[in-house]
NUKOLRO-450590 format. One record per residue (C-alpha): residue in one letter; x negated, y negated, z negated. Coordinates in steps of 0.001 Angstrom, whole numbers, padded with zeros to 6 digits, always signed. Each point is the difference from the previous one (the first is absolute). Layout:
<recs>
aXYZ;...
</recs>
This chain:
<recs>
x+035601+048311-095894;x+002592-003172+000696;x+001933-000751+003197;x-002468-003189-000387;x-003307+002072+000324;x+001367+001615+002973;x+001366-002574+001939;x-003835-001521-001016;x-001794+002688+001434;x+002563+000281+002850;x-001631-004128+000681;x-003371+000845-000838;x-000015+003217+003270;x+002030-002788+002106;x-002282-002736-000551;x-003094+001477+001177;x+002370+000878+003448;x+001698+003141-001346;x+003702+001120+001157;x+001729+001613-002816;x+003105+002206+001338;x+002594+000873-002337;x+002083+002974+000410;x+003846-002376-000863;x+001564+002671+001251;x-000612+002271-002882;x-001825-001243-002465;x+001346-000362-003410;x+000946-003986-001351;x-003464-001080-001818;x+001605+000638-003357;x+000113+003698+000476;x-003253+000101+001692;x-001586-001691-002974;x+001583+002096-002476;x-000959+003404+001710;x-002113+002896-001476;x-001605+001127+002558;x-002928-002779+000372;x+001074-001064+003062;x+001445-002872-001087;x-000294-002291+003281;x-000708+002451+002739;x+003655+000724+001137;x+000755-003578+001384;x-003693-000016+000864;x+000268+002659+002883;x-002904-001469+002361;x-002782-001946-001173;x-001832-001826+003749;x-003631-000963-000911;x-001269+000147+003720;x-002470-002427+001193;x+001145-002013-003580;x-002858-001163-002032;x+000372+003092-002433;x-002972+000843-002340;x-000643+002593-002531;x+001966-001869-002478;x+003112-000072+001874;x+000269+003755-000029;x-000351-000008-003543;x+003211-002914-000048;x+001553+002946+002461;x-000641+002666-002530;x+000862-001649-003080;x+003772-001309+001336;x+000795+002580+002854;x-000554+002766-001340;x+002556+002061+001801;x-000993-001730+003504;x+000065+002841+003044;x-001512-002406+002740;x-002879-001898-000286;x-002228-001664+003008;x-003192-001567-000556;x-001425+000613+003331;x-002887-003492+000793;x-000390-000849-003229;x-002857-000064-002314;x+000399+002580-002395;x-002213+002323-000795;x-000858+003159-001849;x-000142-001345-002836;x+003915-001206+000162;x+001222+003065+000958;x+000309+001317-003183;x+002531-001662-000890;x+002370+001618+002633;x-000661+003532-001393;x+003223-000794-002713;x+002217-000408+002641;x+001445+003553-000008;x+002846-000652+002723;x-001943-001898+002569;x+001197+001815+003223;x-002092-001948+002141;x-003282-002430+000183;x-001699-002082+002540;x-004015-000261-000714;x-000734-001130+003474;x-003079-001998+000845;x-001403-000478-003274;x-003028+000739-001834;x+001149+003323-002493;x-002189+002884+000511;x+000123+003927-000588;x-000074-000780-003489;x+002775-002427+000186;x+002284+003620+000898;x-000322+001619-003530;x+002614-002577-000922;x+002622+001152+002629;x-000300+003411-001598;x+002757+000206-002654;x+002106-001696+002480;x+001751+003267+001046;x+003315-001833+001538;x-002467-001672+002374;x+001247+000622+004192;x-001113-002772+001784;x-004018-000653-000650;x-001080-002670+002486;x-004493-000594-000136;x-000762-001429+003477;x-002845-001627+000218;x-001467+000920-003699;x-003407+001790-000607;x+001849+003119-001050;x-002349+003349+000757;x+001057+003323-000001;x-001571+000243-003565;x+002911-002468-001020;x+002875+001895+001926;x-000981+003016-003074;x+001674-002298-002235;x+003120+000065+001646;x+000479+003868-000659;x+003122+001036-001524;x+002122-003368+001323;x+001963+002742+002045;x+003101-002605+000827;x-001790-002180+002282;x+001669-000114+003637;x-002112-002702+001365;x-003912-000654-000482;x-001859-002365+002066;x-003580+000037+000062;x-000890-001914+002979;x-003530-001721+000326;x-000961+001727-003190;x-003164+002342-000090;x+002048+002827-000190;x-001242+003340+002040;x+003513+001652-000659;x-002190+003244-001454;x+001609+001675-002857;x+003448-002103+000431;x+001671+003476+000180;x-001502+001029-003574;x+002096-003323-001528;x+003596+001501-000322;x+001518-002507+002179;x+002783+002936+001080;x+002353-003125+000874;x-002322-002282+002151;x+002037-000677+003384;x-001704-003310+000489;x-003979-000246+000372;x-001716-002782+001539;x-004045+000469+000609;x-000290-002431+002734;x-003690-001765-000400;x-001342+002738-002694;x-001876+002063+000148;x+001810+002958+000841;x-002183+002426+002000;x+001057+003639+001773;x-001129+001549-003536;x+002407-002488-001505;x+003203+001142+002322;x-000878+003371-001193;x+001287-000940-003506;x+002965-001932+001380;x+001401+002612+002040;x+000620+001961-002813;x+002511-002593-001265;x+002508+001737+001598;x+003153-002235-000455;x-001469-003093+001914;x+002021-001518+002512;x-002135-003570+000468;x-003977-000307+000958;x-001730-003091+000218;x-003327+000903+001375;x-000905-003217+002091;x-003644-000867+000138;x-001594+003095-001623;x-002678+002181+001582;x+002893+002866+000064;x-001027+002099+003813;x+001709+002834+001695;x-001418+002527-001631;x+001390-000953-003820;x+003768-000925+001712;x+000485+003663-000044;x-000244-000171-004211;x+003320-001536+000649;x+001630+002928+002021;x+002155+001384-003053;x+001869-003557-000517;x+003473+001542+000953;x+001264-003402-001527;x-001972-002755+001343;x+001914-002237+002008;x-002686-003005+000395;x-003495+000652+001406;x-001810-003470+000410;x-003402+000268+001162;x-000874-003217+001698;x-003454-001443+000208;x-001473+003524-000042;x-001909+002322+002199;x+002518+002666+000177;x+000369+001363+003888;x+002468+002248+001650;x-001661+003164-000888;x+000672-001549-003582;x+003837+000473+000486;x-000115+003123-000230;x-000429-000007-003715;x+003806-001883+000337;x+001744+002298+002508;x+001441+002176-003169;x+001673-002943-001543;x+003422+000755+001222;x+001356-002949-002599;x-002269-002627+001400;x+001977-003209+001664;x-002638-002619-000101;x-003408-000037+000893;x-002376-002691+000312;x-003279+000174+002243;x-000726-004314+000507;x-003755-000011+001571;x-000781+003723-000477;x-001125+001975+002954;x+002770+001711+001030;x+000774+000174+003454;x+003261+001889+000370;x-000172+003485+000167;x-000104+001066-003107;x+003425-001369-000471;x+001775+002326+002580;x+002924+001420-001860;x-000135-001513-003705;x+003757+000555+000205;x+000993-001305-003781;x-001568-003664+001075;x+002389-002604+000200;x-002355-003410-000329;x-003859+000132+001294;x-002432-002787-000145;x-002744+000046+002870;x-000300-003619-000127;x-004360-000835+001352;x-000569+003815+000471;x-001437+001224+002986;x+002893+001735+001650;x+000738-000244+003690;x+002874+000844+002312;x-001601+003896+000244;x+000772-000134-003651;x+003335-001183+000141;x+001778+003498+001294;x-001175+001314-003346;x+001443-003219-001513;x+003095+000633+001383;x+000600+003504-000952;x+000606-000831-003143;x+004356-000912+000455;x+000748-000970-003186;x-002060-003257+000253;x+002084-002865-001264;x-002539-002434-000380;x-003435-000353+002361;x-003042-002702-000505;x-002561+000103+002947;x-001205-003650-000746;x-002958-000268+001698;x-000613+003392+001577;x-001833+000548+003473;x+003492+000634+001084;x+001806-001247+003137;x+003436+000251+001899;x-000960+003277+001122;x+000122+001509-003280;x+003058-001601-000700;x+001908+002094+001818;x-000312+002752-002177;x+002209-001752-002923;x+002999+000384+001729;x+000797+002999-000806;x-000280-001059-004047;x+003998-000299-000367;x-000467-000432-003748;x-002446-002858+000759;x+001199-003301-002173;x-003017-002019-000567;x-002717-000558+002838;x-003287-002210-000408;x-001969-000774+003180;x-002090-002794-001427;x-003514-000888+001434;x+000269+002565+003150;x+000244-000690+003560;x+003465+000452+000346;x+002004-001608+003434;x+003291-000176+000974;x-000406+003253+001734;x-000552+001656-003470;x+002974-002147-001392;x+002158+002177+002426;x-001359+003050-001715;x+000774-001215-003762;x+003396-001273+001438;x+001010+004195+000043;x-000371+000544-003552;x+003597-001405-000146;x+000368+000379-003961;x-002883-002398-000846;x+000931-002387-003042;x-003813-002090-000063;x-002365-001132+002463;x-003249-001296+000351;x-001473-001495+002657;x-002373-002362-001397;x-003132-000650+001809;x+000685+001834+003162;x+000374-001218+003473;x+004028+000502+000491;x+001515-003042+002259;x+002950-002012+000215;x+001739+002447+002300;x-001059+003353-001988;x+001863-000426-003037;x+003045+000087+002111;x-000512+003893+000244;x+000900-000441-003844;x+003518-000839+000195;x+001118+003168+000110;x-001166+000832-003496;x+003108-000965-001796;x-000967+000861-003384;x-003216-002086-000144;x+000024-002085-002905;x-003951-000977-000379;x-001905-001505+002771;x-003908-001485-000177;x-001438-001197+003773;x-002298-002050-002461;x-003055-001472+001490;x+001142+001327+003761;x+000478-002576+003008;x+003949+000220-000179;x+001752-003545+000159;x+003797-000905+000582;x+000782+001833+002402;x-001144+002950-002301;x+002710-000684-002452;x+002630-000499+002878;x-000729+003468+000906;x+000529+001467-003385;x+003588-001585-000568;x+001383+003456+000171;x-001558+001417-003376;x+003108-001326-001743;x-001108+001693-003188;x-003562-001491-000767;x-000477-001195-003653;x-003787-000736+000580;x-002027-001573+002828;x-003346-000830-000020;x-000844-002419+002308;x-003195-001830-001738;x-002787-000578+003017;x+001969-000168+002769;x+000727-002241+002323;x+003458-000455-000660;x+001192-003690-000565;x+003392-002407-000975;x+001127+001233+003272;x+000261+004019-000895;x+001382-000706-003267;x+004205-000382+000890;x-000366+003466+001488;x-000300+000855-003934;x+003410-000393-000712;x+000339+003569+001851;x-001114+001505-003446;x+002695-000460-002667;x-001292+001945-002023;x-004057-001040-000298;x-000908-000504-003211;x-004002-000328+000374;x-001545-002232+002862;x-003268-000909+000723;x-001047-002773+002373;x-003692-000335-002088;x-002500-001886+002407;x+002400-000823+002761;x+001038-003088+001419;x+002745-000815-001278;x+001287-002946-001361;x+002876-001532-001952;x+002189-000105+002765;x-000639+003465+000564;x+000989+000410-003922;x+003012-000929+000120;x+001441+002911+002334;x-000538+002823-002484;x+002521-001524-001724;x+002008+002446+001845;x-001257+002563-001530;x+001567-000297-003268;x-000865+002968-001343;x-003821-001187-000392;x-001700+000795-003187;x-003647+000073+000945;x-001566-002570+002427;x-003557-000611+000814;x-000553-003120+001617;x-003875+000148-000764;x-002598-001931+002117;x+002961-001811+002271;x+000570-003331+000749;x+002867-000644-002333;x+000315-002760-002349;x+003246+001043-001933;x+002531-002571+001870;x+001579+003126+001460;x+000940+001629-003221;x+002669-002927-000591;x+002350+001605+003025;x-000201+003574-002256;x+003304-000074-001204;x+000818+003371+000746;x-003093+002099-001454;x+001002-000040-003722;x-001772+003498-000692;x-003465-001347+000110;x-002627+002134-001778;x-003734-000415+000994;x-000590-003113+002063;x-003964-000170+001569;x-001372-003614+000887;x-003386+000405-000331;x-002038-001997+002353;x+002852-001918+001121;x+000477-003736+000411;x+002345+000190-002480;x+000046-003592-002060;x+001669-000626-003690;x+003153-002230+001240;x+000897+003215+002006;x-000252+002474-002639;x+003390-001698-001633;x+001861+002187+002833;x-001494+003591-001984;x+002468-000599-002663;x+002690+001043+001397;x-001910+003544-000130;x+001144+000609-003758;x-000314+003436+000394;x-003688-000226+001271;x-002629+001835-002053;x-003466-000161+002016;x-001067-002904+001922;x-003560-001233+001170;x-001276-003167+000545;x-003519+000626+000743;x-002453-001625+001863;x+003125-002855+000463;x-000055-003835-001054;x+001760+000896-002423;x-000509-002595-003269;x+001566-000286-003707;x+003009-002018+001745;x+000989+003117+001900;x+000130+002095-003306;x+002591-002382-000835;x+002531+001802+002603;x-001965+003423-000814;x+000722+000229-003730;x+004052-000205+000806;x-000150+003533+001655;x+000383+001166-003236;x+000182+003732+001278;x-003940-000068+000984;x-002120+002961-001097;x-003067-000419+002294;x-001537-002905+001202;x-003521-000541+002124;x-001296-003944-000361;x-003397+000797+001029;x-001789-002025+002358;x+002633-003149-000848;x-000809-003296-002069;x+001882+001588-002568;x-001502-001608-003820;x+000279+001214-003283;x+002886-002358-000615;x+001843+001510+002505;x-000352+003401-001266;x+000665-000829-003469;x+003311-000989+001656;x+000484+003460+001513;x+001103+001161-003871;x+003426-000404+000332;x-000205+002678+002828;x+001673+002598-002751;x-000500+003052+002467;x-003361-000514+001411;x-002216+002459-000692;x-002958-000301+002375;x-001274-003566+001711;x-003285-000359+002127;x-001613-003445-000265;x-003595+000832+001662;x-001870-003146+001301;x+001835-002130-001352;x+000024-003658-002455;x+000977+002513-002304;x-003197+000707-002871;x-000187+002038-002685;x+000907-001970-002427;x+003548-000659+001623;x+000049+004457+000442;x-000275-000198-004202;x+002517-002393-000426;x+002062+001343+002235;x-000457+004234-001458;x+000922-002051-003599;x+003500-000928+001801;x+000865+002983+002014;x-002431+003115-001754;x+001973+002746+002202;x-000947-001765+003752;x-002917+001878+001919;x-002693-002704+001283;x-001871+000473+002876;x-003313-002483-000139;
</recs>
């Protein structure tokens, strides 16, 4: 094989939207790769081969096989290969690692990852793998990681399959049944369970009692009660479990004393069930999004000292319950989104000095909100999207030298307003989304050179104004959707040369103006949905830039 086949095939995987890694580091100059014995003439530069969501076929895993032979990481997860091309991957004797996610391969599809005995990482989400295909992956006794969510997997006989160095399985979707966990509690080194969404109940959580190494339970979306913790009160190693919309209520958590994060976000717990809650101490991180619980049961966190991340969205939380979250003195995040917290509650917060996240999203706080939160010198993110704050509340930002992520989404703000945060120069994400900007503001940014994801979408943002964006050369997302946005803006949008991601949709955007988005050498991903744009001008412009992810 020549350096010019290579570097042919190399095009042939990038053209059809491929990303083709190559290990610089240590790989070999291409003279002594093509003059090595070992057939693996191309594989050392060639360390990762990115098919995902590409327009990969059968025939591109035979280019794959034929000129990588020594590849160890391959991922053609949404594409449209099949059974049939899978044969051509069973040559690849070093492939540590494959993604087969969401296509159409089958159990027989399997026999062809059998030889591959350096295989770890096996990834077949959303495939129509059975537990009649799983047989064929006896004997691959390396792999750490196997994900067979939404497959048709029961999980019966996994512990037959030699997989005596699985720490990773993910079942969420299958379907895994109590008979199933029977298996997969004898594979005794896990220390990560996905079982979201299966028909898993109390009774089969006990299969899992001899885990002494499992550190992540997740078991949202499924009918497992209190009584059904029982079955985890023996897994002294376990520091995150996950229970969103279940039906646990609280007491079967009393004393789970190796948790440190739970997730009771839309379960039916209550304030009785928050003692139980709060006996476990080493909680560091707490979600009770929409929960049926109120300031009353709040009273029982402060006693978490270890407590550093706190999420109260969707419950009725007041300022009388803000007094009881303003005792856990160590917190680091908030959330307050969606609950009914005034003005003059969040001023119970300025005590917590190491706050660094705050959300009052969609609450009724306004100005005078902000004024009161001056204090938490140390935020770095504030979400203040849906509220009622205005150009008036947005000097009192300048309190927060250090914020790097705002959000004002769907406020009223306008370019006046804009031009404060230019205080805050340490700014890297702003979403401006749905607010009555145009762009004029962004020519007083002098200060906020550290730009990196800018949101406009739904703005009154107009072309002329977008010339003031450039001086963001270090910007890498931006959306324009939903704007006025025309080809003449992409004039000023094609000189932030540093753009990776960029949303068009919803904008008179045609496929001239696209075409003119390929000198954008770093974009990788561009939405133009609803748009002038048509398929024709998507072709043309895939010819120009092969490696860029459409969205149509």
């Amino acid at each position: 094989m020549t350096e010019f086949q290579a570097r042919a095939a190399i095009r042939e995987l990038e053209s059809i939207g491929g990303f083709v890694t190559r290990d610089t580091k240590n790989a070999p100059c291409w003279s002594d790769i093509l003059g090595s014995d070992d057939g693996c003439e191309i594989l050392a530069p060639a360390f990762d081969i990115q098919l995902r969501h590409s327009l990969a076929t059968d025939s591109h895993l035979k280019v794959l096989a034929d000129h990588f032979p020594c590849i160890e990481r391959i991922d053609v997860s949404h594409t449209a290969i099949t059974d049939g091309g899978m044969r051509h991957l069973s040559s690849l004797s070093r492939l540590r690692s494959i993604g087969l996610a969401g296509t159409d391969v089958s159990d027989d599809a399997l026999a062809h990852l059998k030889p591959l005995k350096s295989l770890d990482s096996v990834n077949l989400e959303g495939t129509k793998i059975t537990d009649a295909g799983l047989v064929h992956l006896h004997g691959l006794t390396k792999v750490s990681y196997l994900n067979l969510g939404r497959t048709f997997v029961t999980g019966k006989g996994m512990a037959a399959l030699g997989f005596s160095k699985l720490r990773r399985l993910d079942v969420q979707g299958s379907l895994v049944n109590d008979d199933g966990l029977k298996d997969i509690g004898k594979l005794r080194h896990l220390t990560q369970i996905n079982l979201s969404k299966t028909s898993v109940s109390d009774a089969g959580i006990t299969s899992l009692a001899g885990l002494s190494e499992l550190s992540t339970l997740i078991l949202n979306d499924t009918n497992i009660s209190d009584s059904g913790l029982n079955g985890v009160r023996t897994l002294h190693s376990l520091t995150y479990l996950a229970l969103c919309r279940s039906r646990v209520s609280g007491y079967g958590l009393a004393n789970l004393n190796s948790l440190e994060r739970l997730d009771l976000s839309m379960c039916p717990i209550d304030d009785t069930g928050m003692a139980s809650v709060a006996s476990n101490r080493g909680l560091s991180s707490l979600c009770l999004d929409n929960a049926f619980v109120t300031d009353s049961g709040l009273k029982c966190i402060a006693g978490l000292e270890n407590l550093r991340k706190l999420s109260v969205a969707g419950i009725p939380v007041t300022d009388a319950g803000l007094e009881q979250i303003a005792r856990v003195n160590g917190l680091r995040c908030l959330d307050l989104s969606r609950t009914n917290i005034t003005d003059s509650g969040l001023i119970h917060l300025s005590g917590l000095s190491h706050l660094w996240e705050l959300s009052v999203k969609d609450t009724g706080i306004s100005n005078a909100g902000v004024k009161n939160i001056q204090a938490l010198a140390r935020l770095e993110v504030l979400d203040l999207s849906g509220t009622r704050v205005n150009d008036t509340g947005i000097p009192y930002l300048a309190s927060f030298p250090t914020l790097y992520t705002l959000s004002l989404k769907g406020t009223s703000v306008t370019d006046c307003g804009v031009q404060e945060p230019n205080a805050c120069k340490a700014l890297r994400i702003l979403d401006l989304s749905g607010t009555k900007i145009t762009g004029s503001g962004f020519a007083h940014f002098e200060r906020v050179t550290e730009m990196d994801r800018l949101y406009l979408g739904g703005t009154r943002i107009t072309d002329a104004e977008l010339e003031h964006l450039q001086r963001f050369i270090k910007m890498t997302t931006l959306d324009l959707s939903n704007t006025q946005l025309t080809d003449r803006g992409l004039e000023h949008v094609v000189k932030i040369v540093g753009l990776a991601e960029l949303d068009l949709s919803d904008t008179g955007v045609t496929n001239a103006g696209l075409l003119s988005l390929r000198q954008l050498k770093h974009l990788g991903r561009i939405a133009v949905r609803h748009t002038k744009v048509t398929e024709e001008g998507i072709a043309r412009f895939r010819r120009a830039s092969p490696m860029v992810q459409i969205q149509f």
